[in-house]
Each structure stands twice: as C-alpha cells, then as structure tokens.
FIMI-781049 format. One record per atom (N, C-alpha, C): residue in one letter; atom name; y, x, z. Coordinates in steps of 0.2 Angstrom, whole numbers, plus 5000, padded with zeros to 4 digits. Example, Ala and Ser with C-alpha at 12.3 -4.5 7.8 and 13.67 -1.06 7.14 Angstrom:
<recs>
<rec residuo="A" atomo="N" yy="4972" xx="5066" zz="5039"/>
<rec residuo="A" atomo="CA" yy="4978" xx="5062" zz="5039"/>
<rec residuo="A" atomo="C" yy="4984" xx="5066" zz="5039"/>
<rec residuo="S" atomo="N" yy="4989" xx="5064" zz="5035"/>
<rec residuo="S" atomo="CA" yy="4995" xx="5068" zz="5036"/>
<rec residuo="S" atomo="C" yy="5000" xx="5064" zz="5039"/>
</recs>
This chain:
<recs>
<rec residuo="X" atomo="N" yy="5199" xx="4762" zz="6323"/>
<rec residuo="X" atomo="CA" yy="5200" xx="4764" zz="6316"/>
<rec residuo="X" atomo="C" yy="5201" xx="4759" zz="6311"/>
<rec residuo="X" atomo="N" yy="5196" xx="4754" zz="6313"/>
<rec residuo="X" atomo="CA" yy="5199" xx="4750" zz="6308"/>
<rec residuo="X" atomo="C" yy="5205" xx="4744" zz="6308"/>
<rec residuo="X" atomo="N" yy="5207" xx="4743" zz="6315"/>
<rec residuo="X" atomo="CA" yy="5214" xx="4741" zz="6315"/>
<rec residuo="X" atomo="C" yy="5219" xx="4747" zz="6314"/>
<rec residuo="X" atomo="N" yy="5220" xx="4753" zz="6312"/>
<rec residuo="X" atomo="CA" yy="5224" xx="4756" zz="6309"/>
<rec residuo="X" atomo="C" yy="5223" xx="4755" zz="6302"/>
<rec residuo="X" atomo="N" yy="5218" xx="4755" zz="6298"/>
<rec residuo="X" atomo="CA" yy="5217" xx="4754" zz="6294"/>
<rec residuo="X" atomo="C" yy="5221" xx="4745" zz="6289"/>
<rec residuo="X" atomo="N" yy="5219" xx="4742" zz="6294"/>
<rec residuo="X" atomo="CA" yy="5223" xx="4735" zz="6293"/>
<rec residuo="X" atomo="C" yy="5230" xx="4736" zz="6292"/>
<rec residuo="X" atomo="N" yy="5233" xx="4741" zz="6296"/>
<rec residuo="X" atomo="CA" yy="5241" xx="4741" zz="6298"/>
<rec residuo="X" atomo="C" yy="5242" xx="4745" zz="6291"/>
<rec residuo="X" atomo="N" yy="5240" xx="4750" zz="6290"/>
<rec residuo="X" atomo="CA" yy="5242" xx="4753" zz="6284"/>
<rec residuo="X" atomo="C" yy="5242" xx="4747" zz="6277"/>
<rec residuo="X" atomo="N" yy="5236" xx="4744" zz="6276"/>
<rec residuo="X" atomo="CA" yy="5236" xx="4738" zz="6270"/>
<rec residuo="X" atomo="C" yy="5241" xx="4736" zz="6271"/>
<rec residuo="X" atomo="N" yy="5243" xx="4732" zz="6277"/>
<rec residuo="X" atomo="CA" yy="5248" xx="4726" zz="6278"/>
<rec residuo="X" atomo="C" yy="5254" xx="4730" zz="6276"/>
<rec residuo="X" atomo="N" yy="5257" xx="4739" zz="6277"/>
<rec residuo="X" atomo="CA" yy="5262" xx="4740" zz="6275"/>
<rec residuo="X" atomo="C" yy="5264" xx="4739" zz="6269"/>
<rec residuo="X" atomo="N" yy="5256" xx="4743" zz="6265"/>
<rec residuo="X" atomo="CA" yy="5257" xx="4743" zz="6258"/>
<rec residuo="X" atomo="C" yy="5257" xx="4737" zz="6252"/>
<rec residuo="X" atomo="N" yy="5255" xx="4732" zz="6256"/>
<rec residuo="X" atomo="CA" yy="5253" xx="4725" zz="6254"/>
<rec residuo="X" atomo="C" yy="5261" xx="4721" zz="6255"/>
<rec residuo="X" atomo="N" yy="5265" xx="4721" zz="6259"/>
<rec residuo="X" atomo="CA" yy="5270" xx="4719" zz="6262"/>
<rec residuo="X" atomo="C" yy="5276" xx="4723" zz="6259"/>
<rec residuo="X" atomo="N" yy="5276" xx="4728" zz="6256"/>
<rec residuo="X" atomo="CA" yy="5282" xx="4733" zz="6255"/>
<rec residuo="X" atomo="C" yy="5284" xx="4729" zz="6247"/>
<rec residuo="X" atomo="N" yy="5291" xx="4728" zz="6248"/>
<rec residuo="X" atomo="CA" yy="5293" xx="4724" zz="6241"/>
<rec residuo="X" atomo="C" yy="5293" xx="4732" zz="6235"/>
<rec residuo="X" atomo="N" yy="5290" xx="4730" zz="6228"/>
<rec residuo="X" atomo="CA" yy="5290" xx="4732" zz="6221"/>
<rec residuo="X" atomo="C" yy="5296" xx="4738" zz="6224"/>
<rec residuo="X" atomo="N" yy="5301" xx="4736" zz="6222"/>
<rec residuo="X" atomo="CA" yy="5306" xx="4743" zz="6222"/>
<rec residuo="X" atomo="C" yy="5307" xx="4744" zz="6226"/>
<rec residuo="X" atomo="N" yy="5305" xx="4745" zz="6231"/>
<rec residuo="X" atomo="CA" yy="5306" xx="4751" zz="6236"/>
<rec residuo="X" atomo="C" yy="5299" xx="4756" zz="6236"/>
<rec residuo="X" atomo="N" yy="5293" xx="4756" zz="6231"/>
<rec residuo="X" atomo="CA" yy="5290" xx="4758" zz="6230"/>
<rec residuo="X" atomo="C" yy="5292" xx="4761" zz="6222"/>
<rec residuo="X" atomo="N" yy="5296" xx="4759" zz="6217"/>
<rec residuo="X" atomo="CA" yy="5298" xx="4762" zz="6215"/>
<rec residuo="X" atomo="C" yy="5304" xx="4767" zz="6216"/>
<rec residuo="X" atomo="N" yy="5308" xx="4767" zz="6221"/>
<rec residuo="X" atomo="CA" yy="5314" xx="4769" zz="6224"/>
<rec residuo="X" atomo="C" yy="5309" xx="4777" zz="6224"/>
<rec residuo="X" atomo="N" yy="5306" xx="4777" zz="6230"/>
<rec residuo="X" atomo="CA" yy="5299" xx="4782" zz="6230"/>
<rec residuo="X" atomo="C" yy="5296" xx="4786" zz="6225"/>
<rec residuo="X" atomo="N" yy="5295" xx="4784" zz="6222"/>
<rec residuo="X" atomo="CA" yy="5293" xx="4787" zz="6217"/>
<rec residuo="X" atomo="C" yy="5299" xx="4790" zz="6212"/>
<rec residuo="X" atomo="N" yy="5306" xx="4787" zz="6211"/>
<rec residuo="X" atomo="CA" yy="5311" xx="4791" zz="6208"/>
<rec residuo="X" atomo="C" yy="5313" xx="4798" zz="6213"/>
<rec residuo="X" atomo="N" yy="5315" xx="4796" zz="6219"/>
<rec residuo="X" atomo="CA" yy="5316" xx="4801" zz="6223"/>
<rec residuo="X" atomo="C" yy="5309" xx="4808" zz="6224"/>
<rec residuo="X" atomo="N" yy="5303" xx="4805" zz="6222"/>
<rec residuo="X" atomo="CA" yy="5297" xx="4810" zz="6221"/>
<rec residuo="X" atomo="C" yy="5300" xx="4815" zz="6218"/>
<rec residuo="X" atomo="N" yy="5300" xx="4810" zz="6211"/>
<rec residuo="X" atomo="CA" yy="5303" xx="4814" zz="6205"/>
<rec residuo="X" atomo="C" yy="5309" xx="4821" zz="6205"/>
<rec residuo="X" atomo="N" yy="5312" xx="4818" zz="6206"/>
<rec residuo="X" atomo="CA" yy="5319" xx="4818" zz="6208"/>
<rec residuo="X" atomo="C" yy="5319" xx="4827" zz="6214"/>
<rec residuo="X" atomo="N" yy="5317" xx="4825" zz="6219"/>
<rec residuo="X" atomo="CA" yy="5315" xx="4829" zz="6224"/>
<rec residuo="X" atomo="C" yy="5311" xx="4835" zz="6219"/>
<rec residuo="X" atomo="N" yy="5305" xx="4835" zz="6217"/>
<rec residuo="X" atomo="CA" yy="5300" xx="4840" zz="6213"/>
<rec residuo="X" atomo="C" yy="5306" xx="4843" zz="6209"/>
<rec residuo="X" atomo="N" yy="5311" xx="4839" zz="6204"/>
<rec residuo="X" atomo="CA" yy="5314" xx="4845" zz="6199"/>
<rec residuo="X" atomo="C" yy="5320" xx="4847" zz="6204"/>
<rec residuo="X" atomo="N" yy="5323" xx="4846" zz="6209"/>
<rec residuo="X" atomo="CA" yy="5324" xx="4850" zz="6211"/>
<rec residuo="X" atomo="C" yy="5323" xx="4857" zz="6216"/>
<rec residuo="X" atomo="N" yy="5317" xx="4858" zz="6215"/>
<rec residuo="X" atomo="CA" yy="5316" xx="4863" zz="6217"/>
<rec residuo="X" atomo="C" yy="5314" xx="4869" zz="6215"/>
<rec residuo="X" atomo="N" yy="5315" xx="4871" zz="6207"/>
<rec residuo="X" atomo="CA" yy="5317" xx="4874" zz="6202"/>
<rec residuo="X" atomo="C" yy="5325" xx="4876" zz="6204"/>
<rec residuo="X" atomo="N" yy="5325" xx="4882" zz="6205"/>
<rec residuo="X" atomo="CA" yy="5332" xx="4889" zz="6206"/>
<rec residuo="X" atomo="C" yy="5334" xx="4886" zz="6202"/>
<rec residuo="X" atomo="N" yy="5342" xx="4884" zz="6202"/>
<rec residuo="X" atomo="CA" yy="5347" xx="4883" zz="6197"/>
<rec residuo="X" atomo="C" yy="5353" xx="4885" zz="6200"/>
<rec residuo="X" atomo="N" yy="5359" xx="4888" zz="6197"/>
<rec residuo="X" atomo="CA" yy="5366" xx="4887" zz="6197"/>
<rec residuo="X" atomo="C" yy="5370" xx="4882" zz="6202"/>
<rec residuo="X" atomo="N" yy="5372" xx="4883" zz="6207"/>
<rec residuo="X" atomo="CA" yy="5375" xx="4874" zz="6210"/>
<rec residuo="X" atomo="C" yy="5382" xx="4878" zz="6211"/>
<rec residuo="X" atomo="N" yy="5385" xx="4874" zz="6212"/>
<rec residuo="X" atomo="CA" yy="5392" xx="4875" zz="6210"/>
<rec residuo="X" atomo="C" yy="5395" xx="4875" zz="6217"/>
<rec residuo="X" atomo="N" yy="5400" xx="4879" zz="6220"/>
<rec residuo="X" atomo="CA" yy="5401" xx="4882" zz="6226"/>
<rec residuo="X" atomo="C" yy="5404" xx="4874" zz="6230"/>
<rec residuo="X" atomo="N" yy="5408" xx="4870" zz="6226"/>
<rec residuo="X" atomo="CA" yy="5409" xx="4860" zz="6230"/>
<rec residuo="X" atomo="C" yy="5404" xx="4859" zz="6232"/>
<rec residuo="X" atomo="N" yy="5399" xx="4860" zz="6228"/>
<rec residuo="X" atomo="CA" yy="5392" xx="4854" zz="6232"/>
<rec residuo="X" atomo="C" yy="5388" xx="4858" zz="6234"/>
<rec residuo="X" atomo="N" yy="5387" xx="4866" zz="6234"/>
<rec residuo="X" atomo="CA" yy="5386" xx="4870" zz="6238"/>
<rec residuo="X" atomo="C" yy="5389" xx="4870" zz="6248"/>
<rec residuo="X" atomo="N" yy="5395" xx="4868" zz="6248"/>
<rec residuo="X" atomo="CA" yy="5397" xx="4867" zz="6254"/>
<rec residuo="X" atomo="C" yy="5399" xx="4860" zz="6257"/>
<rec residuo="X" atomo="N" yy="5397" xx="4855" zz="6254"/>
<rec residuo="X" atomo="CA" yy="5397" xx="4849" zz="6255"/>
<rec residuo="X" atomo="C" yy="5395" xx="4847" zz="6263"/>
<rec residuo="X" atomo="N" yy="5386" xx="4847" zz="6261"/>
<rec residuo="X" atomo="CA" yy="5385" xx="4845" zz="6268"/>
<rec residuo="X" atomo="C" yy="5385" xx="4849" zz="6274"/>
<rec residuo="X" atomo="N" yy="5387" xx="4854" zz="6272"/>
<rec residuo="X" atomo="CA" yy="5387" xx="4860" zz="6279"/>
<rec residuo="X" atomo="C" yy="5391" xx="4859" zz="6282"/>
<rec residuo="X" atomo="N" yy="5399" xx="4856" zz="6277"/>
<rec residuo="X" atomo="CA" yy="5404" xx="4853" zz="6280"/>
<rec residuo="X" atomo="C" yy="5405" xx="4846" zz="6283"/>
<rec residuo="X" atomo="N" yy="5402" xx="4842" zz="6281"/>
<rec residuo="X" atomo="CA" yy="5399" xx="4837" zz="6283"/>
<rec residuo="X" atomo="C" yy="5396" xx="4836" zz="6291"/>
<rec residuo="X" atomo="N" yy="5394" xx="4842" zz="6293"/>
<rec residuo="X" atomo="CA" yy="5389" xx="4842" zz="6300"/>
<rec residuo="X" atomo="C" yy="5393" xx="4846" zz="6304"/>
<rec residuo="X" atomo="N" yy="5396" xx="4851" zz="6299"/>
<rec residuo="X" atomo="CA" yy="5403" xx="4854" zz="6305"/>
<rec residuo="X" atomo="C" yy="5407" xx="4848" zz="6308"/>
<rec residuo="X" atomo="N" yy="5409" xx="4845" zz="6304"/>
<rec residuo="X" atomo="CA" yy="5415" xx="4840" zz="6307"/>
<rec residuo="X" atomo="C" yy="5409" xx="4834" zz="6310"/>
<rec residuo="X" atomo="N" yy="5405" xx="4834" zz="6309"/>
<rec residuo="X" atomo="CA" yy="5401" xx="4828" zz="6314"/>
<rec residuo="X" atomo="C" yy="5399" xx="4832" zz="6320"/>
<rec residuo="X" atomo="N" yy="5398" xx="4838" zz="6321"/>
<rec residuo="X" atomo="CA" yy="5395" xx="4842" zz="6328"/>
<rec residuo="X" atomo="C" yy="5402" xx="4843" zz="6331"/>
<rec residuo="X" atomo="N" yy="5408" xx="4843" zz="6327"/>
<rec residuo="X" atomo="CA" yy="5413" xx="4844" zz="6331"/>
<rec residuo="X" atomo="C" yy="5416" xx="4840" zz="6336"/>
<rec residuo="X" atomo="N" yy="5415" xx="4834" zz="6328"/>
<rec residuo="X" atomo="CA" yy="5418" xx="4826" zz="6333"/>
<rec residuo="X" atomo="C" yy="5412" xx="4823" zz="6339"/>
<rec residuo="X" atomo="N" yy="5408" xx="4827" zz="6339"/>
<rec residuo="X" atomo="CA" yy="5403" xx="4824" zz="6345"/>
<rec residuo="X" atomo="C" yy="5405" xx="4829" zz="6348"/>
<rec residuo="X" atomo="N" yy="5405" xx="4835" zz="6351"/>
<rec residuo="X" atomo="CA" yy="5408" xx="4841" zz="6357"/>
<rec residuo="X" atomo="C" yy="5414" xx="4838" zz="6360"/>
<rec residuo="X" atomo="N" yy="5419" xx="4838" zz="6356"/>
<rec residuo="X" atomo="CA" yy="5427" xx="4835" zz="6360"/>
<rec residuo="X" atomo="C" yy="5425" xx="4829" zz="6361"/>
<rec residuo="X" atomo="N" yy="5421" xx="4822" zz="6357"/>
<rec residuo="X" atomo="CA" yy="5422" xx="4814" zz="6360"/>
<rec residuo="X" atomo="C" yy="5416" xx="4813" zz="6368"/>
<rec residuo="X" atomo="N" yy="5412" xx="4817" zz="6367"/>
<rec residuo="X" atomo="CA" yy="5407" xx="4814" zz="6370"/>
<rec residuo="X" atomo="C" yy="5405" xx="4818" zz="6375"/>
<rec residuo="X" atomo="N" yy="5409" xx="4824" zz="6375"/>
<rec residuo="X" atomo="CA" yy="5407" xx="4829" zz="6380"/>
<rec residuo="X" atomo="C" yy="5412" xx="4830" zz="6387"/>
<rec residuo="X" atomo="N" yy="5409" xx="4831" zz="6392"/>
<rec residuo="X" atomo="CA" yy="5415" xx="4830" zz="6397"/>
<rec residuo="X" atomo="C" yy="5418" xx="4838" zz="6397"/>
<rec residuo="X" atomo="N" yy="5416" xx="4843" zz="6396"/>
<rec residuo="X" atomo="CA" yy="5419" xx="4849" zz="6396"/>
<rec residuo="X" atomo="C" yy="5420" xx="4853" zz="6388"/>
<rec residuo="X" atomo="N" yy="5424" xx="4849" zz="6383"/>
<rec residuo="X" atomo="CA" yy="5423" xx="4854" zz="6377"/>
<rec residuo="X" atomo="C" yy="5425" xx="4861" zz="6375"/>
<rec residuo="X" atomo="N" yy="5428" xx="4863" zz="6378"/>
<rec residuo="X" atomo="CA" yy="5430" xx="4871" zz="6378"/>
<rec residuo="X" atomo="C" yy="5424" xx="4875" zz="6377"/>
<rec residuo="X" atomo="N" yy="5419" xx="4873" zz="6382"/>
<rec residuo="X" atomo="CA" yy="5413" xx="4876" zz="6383"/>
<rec residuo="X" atomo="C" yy="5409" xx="4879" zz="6379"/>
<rec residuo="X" atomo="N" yy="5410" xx="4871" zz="6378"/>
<rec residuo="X" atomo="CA" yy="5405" xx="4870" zz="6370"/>
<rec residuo="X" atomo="C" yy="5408" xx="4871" zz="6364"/>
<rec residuo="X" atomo="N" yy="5416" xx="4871" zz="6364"/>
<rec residuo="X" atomo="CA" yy="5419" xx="4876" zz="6357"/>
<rec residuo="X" atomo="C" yy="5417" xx="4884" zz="6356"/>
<rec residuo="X" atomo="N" yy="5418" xx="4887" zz="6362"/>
<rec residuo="X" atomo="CA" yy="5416" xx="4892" zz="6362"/>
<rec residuo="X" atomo="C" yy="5409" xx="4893" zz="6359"/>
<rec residuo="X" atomo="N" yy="5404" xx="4891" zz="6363"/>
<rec residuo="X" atomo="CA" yy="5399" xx="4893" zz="6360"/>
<rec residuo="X" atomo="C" yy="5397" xx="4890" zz="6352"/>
<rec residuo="X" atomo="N" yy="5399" xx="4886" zz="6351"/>
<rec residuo="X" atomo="CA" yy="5397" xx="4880" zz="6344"/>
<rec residuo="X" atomo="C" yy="5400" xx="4889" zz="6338"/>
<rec residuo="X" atomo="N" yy="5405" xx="4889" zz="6340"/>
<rec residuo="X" atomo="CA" yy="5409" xx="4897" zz="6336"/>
<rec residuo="X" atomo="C" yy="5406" xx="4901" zz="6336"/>
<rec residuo="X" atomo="N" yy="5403" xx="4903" zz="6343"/>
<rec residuo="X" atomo="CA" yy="5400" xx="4909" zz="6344"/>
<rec residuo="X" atomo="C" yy="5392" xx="4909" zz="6341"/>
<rec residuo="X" atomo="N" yy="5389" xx="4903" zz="6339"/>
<rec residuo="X" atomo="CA" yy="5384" xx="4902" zz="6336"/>
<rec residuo="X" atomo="C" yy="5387" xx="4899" zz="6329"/>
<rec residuo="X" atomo="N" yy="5390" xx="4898" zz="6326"/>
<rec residuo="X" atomo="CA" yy="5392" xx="4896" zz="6318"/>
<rec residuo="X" atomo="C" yy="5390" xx="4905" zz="6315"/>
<rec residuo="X" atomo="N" yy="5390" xx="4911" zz="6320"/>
<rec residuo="X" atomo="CA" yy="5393" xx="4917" zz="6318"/>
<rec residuo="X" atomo="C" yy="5384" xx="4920" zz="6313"/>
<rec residuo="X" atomo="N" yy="5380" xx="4920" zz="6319"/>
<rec residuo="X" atomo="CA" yy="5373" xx="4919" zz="6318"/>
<rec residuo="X" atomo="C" yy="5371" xx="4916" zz="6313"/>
<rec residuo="X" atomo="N" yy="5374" xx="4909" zz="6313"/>
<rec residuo="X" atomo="CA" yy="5370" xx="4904" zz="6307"/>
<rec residuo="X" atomo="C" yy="5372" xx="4906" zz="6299"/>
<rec residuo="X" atomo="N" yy="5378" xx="4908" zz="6299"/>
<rec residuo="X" atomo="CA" yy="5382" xx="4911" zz="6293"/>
<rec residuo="X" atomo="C" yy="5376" xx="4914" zz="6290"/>
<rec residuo="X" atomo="N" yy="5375" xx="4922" zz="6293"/>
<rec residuo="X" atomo="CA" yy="5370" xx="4926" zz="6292"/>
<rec residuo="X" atomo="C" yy="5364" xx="4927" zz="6291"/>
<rec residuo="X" atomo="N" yy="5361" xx="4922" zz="6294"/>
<rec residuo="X" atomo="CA" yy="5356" xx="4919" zz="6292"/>
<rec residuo="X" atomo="C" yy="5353" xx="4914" zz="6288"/>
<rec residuo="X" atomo="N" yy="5358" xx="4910" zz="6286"/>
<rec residuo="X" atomo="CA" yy="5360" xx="4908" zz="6277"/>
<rec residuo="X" atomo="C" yy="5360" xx="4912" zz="6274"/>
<rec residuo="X" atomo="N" yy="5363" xx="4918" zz="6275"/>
<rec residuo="X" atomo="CA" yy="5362" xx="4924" zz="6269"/>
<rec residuo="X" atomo="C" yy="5359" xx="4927" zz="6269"/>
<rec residuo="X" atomo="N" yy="5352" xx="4928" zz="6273"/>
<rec residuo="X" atomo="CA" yy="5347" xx="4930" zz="6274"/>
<rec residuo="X" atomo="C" yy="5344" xx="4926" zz="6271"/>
<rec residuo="X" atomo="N" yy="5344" xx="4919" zz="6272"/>
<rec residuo="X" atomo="CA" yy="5339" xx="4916" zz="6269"/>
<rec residuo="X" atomo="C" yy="5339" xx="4914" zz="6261"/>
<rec residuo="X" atomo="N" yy="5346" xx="4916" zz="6257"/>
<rec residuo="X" atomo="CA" yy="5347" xx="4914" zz="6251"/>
<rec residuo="X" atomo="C" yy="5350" xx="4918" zz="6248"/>
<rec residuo="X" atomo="N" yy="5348" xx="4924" zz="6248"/>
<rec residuo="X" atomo="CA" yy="5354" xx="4932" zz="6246"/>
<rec residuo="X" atomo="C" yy="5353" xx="4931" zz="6238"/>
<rec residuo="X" atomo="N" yy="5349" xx="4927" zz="6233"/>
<rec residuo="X" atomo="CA" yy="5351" xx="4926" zz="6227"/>
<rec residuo="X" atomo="C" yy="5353" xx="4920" zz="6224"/>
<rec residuo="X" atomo="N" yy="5355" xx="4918" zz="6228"/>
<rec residuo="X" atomo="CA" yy="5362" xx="4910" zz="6230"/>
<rec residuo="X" atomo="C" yy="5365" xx="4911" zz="6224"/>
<rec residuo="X" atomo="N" yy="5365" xx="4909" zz="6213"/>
<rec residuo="X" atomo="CA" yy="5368" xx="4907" zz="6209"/>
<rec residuo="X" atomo="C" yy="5375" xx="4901" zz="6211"/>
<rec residuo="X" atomo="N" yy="5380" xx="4903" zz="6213"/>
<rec residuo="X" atomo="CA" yy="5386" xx="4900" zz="6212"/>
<rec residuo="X" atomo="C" yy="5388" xx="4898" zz="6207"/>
<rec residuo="X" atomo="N" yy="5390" xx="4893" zz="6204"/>
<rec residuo="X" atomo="CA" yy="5393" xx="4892" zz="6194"/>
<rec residuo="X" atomo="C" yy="5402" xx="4890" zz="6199"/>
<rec residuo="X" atomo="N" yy="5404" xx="4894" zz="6195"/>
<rec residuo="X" atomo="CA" yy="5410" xx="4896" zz="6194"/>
<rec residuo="X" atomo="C" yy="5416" xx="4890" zz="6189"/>
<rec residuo="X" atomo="N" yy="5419" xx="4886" zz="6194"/>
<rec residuo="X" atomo="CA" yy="5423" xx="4880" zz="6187"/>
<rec residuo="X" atomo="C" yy="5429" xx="4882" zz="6185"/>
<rec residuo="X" atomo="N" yy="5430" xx="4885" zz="6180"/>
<rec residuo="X" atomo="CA" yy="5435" xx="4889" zz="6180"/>
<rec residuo="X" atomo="C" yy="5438" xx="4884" zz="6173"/>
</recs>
C-alpha cells in the first residue's frame, strides 16, 4: 500500500503545471456539456463518419476476406441506426439555413 501510494505522489509531484491545468479545462468543459442543447446536424455526423470510414479502411486493408466482413459491417450499421434512435428520440437538430 504504501508503495502504491509513493507511485501516486511521484505522478502528481512530477506532472508538469499545464497539463493539470489542461484537466481541469476539459473538467469544465465536459460538465457544460452535458446540458441538452441544439447541435447542428455537421457535427452531429462528424464522428460517426469518422469511425465509418476508419472501420472501413481497416475490413478491406487488413482483412484477408473483406466481402464478409462488408456484408456483415452493413448488416449491423442497420441495428445500430435504430438504436441511436432509441437512445436519442429527442435529438434537437439546429437547422443552417
């Protein structure tokens, strides 16, 4: 116990100033967002599209059978959809018109 307890000081004795306050802005930062707000259907679809195309590019580059794995990656995109909208059926979209 009390060699874990060393290890812990040594982190927090040794972590340089800003990155303790980096920390604490993303604290911040994190808590207000998560207050329901408006998000705008761009950065509503950002990272989803993001992890599409990196799960894609990892099936075709690094898989020796990708057919396989397109089929199913599709046949489970279908589920996931609906379960999105399950889990966020009062989803405020702001509209850029």
């Amino acid at each position: 116990m009390a060699d874990a307890l060393k290890i812990v000081f040594q982190i927090i004795h040794k972590t340089p100033f800003w990155v303790w306050v980096v920390l604490v802005i993303l604290i911040k930062r994190g808590t207000a967002l998560t207050v329901e707000s408006p998000v705008s259907l761009k950065r509503a679809c950002i990272m989803p599209a993001i992890f599409i195309v990196w799960g894609l590019n990892t099936i075709i580059y690094q898989f020796g059978n990708p057919n396989v794995l397109l089929n199913f990656y599709v046949v489970s995109l279908i589920p996931g959809f609906f379960l999105s909208y399950l889990l966020y059926p009062d989803l405020k979209l702001k509209c850029n018109t």
